[in-house]
C-alpha positions, 0 to 999 in steps of 0.5 A: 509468525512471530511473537509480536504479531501472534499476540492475539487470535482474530475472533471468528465472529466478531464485527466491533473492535476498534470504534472504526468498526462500530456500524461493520456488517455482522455477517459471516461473509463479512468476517471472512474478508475480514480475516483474510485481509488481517492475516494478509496483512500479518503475512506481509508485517512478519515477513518483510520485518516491518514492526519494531516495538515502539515506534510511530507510523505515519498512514497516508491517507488518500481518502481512497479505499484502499487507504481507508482499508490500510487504516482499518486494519492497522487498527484492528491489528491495535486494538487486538494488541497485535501491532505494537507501533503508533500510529499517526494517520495524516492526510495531504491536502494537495490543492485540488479544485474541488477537494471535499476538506471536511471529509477527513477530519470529520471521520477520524476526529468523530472516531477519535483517531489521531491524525494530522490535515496538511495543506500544501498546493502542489497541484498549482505546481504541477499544471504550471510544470505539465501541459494541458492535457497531461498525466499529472500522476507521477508528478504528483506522486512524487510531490506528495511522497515528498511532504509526506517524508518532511511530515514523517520527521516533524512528526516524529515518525520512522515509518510512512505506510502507503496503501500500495496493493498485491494488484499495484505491485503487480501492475507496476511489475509488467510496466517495468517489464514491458516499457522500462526492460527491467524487472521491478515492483513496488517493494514491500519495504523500502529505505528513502534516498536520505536514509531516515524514513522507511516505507512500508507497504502492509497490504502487498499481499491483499487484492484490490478486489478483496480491498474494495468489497472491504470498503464497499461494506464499511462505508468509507466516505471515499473521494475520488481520485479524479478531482484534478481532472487526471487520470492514471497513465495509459500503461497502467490501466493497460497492465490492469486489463490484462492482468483482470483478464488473466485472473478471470481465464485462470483464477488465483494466476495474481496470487502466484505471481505475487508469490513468484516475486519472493522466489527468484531463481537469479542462475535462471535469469540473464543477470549477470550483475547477480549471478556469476555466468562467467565463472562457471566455467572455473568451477566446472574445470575445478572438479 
């Protein structure tokens, strides 16, 4: 690790911390997650050089698990002196009926948090645009990525930080594979098309599983992603079926993978626009 991320060791025994973590469990089997998931996210910061002392992040925070448990443990990782970066936790309230507003606020004023609530109804837009009966999510997704961009240049931020998972990147991996004939997944870090906000993806090395035993013992005040009335597509939770299936026929098959997609042999895939097939053949007759 480097030495903005080696600032601090994680306690062996040690629930408090942050005010976030205030009513944590006290048990071992809770700080062992806990630390798995530190050191995860430590892995995935150092490696993929996501940290520059002294700027400020913007976390995206859906109301959902994993976007509590990114928030949770960005700020251990603060508090513990590790993380020098700050940090702006900011939810877009997206017009969905029945959206529980007092939720948020609630949580990360009690917790003296820093924060910021948006209000920006895209989801008029998206039922105007879609058919009844529709998947709203892509549509959705992108409408939000995009205010959250225009939030992160108000804001000051040079960074937005999503909640996107080991089991995301994969899933999203096997789609491309499958329906789009490419290989691709969910990059840990990225540059947008403006070439001014980065987006970070901090937990890509923690699984979804270790994410929600994480929130289950916290006790996030978690809304529900089905508000609108739509769920995810049909190919990804397809991906997520075969990929639960696998990891239960052979454990710890998930975390190969995501280690398979930082070691790519490009001579060994049928590229050419990365690897040179036809100049073998110049290089053989050079010897």
């Amino acid at each position: 690790m480097s030495d903005v991320m080696d600032a601090a060791p994680v306690a062996d025994d040690e629930a408090g911390g942050h005010p976030i973590y205030a009513h944590a469990p006290r048990s071992g089997e809770f700080n062992k997650l806990r630390k798995r998931l530190i050191r995860n996210m430590r892995e995935a910061l150092d490696k993929f050089a996501m940290v520059r002392p002294g700027e400020k992040w913007l976390v995206a925070l859906s109301g959902g698990k994993d976007s509590y448990g990114l928030l949770a443990l960005l700020l251990d990782l603060k508090w513990r002196g590790m993380l020098p970066v700050e940090l702006l936790a900011c939810n877009l309230d997206q017009g969905q009926p029945n959206f529980p507003k007092h939720i948020l606020p609630e949580f990360l004023t009690g917790l003296g948090i820093d924060h910021r609530i948006e209000y920006k109804d895209t989801y008029s837009i998206v039922t105007d645009k879609l058919p009844a009966g529709a998947t709203y999510c892509s549509l959705c997704s992108r409408l939000r990525r995009g205010n959250l961009y225009r939030i992160a240049r108000e804001e000051g931020c040079t960074a937005l930080v999503l909640g996107h998972h080991r089991d995301d990147s994969l899933e999203t991996f096997f789609m491309n594979m499958f329906h789009g004939g490419r290989l691709a997944a969910m990059p840990p870090r990225l540059l947008n098309d403006e070439g001014d906000i980065e987006v970070l993806r901090p937990l890509i090395y923690c699984a979804e599983d270790d994410l929600q035993r994480f929130s289950d013992a916290m006790a996030f005040p978690i809304i529900p992603c089905d508000l609108c009335g739509s769920q995810d597509g049909l190919e990804r939770n397809a991906m997520k079926a075969m990929l639960s299936d696998i990891e239960k026929r052979m454990p710890g098959r998930k975390d190969v993978m995501i280690r398979a997609l930082g070691n790519i042999n490009a001579s060994h895939m049928l590229d050419t626009k990365l690897f040179d097939f036809a100049g073998l053949f110049d290089k053989r007759t050079a010897l």
